[in-house]
C-alpha positions in Angstrom: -7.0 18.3 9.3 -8.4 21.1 11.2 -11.5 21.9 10.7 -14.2 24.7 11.8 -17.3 23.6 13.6 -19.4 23.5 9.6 -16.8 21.2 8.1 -16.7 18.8 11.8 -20.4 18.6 11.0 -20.1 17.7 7.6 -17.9 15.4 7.9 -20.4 13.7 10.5 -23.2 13.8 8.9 -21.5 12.4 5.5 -20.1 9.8 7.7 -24.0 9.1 9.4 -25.6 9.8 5.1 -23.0 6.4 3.5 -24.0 4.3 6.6 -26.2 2.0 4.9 -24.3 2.7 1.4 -26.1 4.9 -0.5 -26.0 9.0 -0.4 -29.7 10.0 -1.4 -30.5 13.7 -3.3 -32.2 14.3 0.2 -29.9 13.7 2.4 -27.1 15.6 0.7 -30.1 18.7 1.0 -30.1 18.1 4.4 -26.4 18.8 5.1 -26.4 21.9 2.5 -29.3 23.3 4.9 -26.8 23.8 7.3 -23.6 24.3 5.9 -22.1 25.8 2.3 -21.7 24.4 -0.7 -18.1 24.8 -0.1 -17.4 23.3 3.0 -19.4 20.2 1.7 -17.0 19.7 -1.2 -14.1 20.4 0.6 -15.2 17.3 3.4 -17.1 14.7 1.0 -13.3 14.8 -1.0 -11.8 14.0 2.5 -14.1 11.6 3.7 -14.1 9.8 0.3 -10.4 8.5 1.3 -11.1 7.4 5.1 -11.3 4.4 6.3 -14.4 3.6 9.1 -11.6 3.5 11.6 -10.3 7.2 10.5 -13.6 8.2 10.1 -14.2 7.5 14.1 -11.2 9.2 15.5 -11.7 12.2 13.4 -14.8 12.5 15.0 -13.1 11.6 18.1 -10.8 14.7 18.0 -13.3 16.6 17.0 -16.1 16.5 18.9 -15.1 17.9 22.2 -14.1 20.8 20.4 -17.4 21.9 19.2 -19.5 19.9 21.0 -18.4 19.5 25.2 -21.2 19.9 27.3 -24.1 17.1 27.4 -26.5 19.4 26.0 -24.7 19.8 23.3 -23.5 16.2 22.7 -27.4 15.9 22.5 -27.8 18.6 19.4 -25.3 16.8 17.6 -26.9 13.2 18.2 -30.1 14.8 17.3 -28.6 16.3 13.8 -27.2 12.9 13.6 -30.5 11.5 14.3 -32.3 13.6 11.5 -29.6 12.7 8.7 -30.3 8.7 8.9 -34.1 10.0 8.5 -33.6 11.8 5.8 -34.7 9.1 3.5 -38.1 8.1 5.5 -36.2 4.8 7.0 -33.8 3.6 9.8 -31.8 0.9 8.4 -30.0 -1.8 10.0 -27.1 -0.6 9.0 -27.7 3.2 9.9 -29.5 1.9 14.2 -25.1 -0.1 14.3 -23.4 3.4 13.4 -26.1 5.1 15.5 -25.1 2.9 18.7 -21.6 3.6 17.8 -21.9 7.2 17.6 -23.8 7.2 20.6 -21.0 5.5 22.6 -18.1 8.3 21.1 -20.1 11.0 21.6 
């Protein structure tokens, strides 16, 4: 695994799209807004195989990378942020990962 800053975020905001268990058309539009069509294959076919656990410390290692200051900790929670309202609601489901992404990042 070693991923550029596009795939890092793809592989985030997969990880924030399945958090109530369903990937809507719109929230898979959202992602390809900001990265290729590519990169989003490449990462849905890696994500599809991690555990929650995995999941996490990917992002874990890869965060600090990309994203070190505070201000931009606070892009990514935003983009974050945006994904889970993709679909016009905030599920239960989606506000638990939210807290938990929160708390990594």
């Amino acid at each position: 695994m070693n991923w550029n800053q596009e795939e890092f975020i793809a592989y985030l905001l997969i990880y924030a799209s399945y958090a109530d268990g369903v990937f809507l058309p719109s929230e898979r539009q959202l992602i390809l807004e900001k990265i290729n069509n590519d990169s989003f294959h490449k990462i849905m076919s890696e994500s599809a195989g991690d555990s929650d656990e995995v999941k996490i410390e990917k992002i874990k290692a890869h965060e600090g990378i990309y994203y070190p200051t505070h201000a931009q900790k606070q892009e990514l929670l935003y983009l974050i942020k945006k994904q889970f309202l993709a679909d016009g609601n905030f599920s239960d489901e989606e506000k638990v990962l939210w807290d938990r992404l929160v708390e990594i990042l």
